[in-house]
C-alpha positions as a printed NumPy array, in Angstrom:
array([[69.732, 71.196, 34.406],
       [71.46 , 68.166, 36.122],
       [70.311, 67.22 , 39.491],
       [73.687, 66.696, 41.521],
       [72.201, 63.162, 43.343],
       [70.302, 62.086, 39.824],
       [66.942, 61.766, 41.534],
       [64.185, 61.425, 39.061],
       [61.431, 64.488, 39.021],
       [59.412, 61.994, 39.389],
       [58.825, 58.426, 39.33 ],
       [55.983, 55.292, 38.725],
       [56.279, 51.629, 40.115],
       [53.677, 48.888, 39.208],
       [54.333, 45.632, 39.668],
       [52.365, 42.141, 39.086],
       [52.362, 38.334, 40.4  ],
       [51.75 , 36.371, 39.111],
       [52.506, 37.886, 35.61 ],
       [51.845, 35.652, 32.553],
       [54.693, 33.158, 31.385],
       [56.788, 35.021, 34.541],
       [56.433, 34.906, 38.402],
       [56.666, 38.437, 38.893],
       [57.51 , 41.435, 36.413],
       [58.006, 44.749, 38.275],
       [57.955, 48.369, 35.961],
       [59.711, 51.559, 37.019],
       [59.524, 54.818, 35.031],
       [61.403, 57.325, 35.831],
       [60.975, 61.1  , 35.315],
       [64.433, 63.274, 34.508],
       [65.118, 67.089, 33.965],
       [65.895, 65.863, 30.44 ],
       [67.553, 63.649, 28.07 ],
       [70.95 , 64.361, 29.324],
       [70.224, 63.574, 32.886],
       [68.227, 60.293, 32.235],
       [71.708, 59.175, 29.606],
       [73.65 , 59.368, 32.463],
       [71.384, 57.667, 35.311],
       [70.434, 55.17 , 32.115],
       [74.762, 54.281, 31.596],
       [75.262, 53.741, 35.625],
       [72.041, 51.649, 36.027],
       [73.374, 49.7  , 32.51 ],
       [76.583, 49.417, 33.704],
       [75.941, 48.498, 37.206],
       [73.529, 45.807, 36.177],
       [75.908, 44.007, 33.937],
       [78.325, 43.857, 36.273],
       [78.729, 40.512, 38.306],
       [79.681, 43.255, 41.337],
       [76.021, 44.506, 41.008],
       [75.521, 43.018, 44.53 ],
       [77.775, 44.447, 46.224],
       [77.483, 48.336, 43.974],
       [73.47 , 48.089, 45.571],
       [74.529, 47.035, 48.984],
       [71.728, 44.428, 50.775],
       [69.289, 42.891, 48.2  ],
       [66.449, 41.112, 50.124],
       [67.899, 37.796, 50.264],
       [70.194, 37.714, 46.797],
       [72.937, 35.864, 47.346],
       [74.312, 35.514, 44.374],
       [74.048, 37.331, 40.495],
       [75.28 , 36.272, 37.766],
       [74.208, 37.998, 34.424],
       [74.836, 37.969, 30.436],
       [73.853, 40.667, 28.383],
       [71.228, 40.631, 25.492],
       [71.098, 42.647, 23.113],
       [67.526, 44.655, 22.543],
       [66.799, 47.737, 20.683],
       [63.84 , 50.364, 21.299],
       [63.862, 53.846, 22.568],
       [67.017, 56.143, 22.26 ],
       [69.098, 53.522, 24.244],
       [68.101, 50.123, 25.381],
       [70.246, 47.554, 27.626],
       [69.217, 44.044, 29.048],
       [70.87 , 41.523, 31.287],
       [69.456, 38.027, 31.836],
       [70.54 , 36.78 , 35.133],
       [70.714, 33.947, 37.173],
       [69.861, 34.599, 40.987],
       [71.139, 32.717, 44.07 ],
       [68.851, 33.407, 47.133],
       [69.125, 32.85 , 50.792],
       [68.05 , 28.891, 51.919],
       [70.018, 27.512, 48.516],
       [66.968, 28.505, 46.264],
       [67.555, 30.022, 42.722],
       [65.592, 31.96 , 39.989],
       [65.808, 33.29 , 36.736],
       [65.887, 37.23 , 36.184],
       [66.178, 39.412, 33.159],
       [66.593, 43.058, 33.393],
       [65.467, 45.61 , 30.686],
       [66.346, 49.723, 30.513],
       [64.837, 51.485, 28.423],
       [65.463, 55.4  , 27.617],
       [63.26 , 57.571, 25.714],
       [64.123, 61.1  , 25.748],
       [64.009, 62.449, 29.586],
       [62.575, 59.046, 31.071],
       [64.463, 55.541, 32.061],
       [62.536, 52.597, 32.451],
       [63.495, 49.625, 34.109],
       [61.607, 46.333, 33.328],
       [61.946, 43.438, 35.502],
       [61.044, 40.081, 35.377],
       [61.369, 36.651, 36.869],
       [60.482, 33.004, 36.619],
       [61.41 , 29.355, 38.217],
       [65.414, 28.484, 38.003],
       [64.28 , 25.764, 36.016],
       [62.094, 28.28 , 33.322],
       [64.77 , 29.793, 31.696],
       [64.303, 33.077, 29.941],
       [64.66 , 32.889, 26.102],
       [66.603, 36.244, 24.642],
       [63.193, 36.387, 21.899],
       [61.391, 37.396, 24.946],
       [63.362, 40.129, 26.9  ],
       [63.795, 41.571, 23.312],
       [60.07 , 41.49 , 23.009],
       [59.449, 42.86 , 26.576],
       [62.042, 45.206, 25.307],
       [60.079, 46.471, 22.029],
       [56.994, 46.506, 23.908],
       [58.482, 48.933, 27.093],
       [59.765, 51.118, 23.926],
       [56.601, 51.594, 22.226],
       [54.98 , 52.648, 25.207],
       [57.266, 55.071, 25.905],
       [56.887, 56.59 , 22.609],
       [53.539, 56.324, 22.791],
       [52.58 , 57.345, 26.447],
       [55.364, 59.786, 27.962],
       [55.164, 63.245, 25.996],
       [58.008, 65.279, 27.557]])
């Protein structure tokens, strides 16, 4: 079954601030109809978010004015993506942003995090984050 608008069946949003080492992390997982569905929404999130058009493909963005990211590569799941990203927001401030999918059979998740413009974001630890988000999906999501 493939939902025509790729809506998840259902889906689960915690976030946390502060959040360790990082300002805020946010976690969405989302819920498909199955693996094909979530490898497609999984591709246009992962291609969106490495694009430096990702502004303008998600329309306003609370106060982003500016994204610039580089991929990193991560492994886990049956497809993994990350972006690390460099944030210009409204009033000249700045932060640091990395950006984590993770699919695992009919689920996506999405793994956010942030920290100071002046903490950057070291690739060990979005592959971590990455390996962690994984291995709870294995673990945690039998579908």
């Amino acid at each position: 079954i493939l939902d025509k608008d790729l809506s998840p069946v259902s889906a689960y949003q915690r976030a946390m601030s502060p959040a360790g080492p990082f300002v805020a992390v946010q976690e969405t997982v989302m819920l498909f109809h199955g693996p094909t569905e979530a490898g497609l929404d999984f591709t246009i999130l992962a291609d969106a978010f490495e694009s430096s058009k990702a502004l303008s493909l998600f329309g306003p963005t609370n106060g982003i004015t500016s994204y610039r990211p580089t991929p990193v590569t991560v492994h886990g799941g049956d497809a993994a993506r990350a972006i690390r990203a460099s944030l210009g927001l409204t009033g000249g401030r700045s932060v640091k942003a990395a950006l984590i999918l993770i699919r695992s059979r009919a689920t996506v998740e999405l793994v956010v995090v942030a920290s100071p413009a002046t903490v950057p974001i070291p690739a060990g630890q979005i592959q971590g984050l990455a390996a962690a988000a994984a291995s709870r999906a294995a673990a945690g999501l039998k579908v």
